[in-house]
C-alpha positions in Angstrom: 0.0 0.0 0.0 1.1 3.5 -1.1 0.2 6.4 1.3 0.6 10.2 1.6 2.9 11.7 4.6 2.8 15.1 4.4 6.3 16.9 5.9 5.8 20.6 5.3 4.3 23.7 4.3 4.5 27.1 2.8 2.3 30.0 2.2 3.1 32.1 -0.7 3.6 35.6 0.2 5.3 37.4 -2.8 5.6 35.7 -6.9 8.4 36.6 -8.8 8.8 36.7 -12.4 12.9 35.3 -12.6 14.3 35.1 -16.4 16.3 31.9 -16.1 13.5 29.8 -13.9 10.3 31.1 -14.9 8.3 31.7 -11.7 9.5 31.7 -8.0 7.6 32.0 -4.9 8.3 33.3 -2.2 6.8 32.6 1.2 7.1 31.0 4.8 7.7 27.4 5.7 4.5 27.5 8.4 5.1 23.5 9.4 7.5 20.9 8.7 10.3 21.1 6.5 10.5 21.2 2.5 13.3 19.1 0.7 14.3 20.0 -3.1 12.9 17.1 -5.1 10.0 16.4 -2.8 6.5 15.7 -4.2 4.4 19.3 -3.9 0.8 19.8 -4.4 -0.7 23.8 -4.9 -3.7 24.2 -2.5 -5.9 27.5 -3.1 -9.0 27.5 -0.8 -8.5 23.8 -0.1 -8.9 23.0 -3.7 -5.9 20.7 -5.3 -4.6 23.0 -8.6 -1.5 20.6 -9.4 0.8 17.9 -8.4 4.2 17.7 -9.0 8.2 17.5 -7.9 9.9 20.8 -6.3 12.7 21.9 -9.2 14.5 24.4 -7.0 14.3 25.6 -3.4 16.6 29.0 -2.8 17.3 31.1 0.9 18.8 34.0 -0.4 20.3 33.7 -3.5 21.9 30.0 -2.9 20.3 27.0 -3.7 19.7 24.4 -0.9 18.7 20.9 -0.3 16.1 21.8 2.7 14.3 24.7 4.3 13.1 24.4 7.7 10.2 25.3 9.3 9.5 29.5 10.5 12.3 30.4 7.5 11.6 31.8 4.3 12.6 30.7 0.7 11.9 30.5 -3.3 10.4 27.7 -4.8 10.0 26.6 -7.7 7.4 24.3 -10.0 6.7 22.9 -12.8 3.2 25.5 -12.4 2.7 28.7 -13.2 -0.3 30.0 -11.7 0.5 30.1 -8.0 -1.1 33.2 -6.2 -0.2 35.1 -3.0 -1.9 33.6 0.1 -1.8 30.1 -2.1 -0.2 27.3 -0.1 2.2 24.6 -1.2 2.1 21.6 0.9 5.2 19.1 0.1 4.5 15.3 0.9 6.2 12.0 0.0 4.7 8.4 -0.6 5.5 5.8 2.0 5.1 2.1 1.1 3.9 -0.4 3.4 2.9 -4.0 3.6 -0.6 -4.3 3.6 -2.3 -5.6 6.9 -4.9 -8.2 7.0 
């Protein structure tokens, strides 16, 4: 069985329009952590607008593996139409045996 763990969140606070990755974002990591390469998911009023992999995380203007929770970063997706007060909520999938 495959199942969803999420392990952090961010709400976008600013969008920037960067000539060599398209769109960042810009926000706080509220809970958990997010890792570059993690599986991400854009929530806007707790509807699900995509599903994808992280590309790039940034703090500053260096590009890191992981941000941790109450810091702030750039993201970005493979998705364009992220909005300010949008949150991105970064999960993996855990596989288990199944139980009878």
């Amino acid at each position: 069985e495959i199942r969803e763990e999420v392990v952090g969140r961010l709400e976008v606070r600013q969008v920037f329009n960067s000539a060599k990755n398209g769109m960042v974002f810009g926000g706080l990591v509220t809970e958990g952590r997010l890792l570059r390469n993690d599986l991400a998911r854009v929530l806007r009023n707790g509807d699900n607008l995509f599903e994808g992999t992280i590309i790039s995380l940034k703090r500053f203007k260096d590009d890191v593996r992981e941000v941790a929770q109450n810091y702030e970063c750039g993201i970005v997706l493979d998705f364009q139409d992220v909005q300010q007060g949008d949150v991105i909520e970064a999960f993996i999938e855990v596989e288990e045996a199944a139980t009878l």
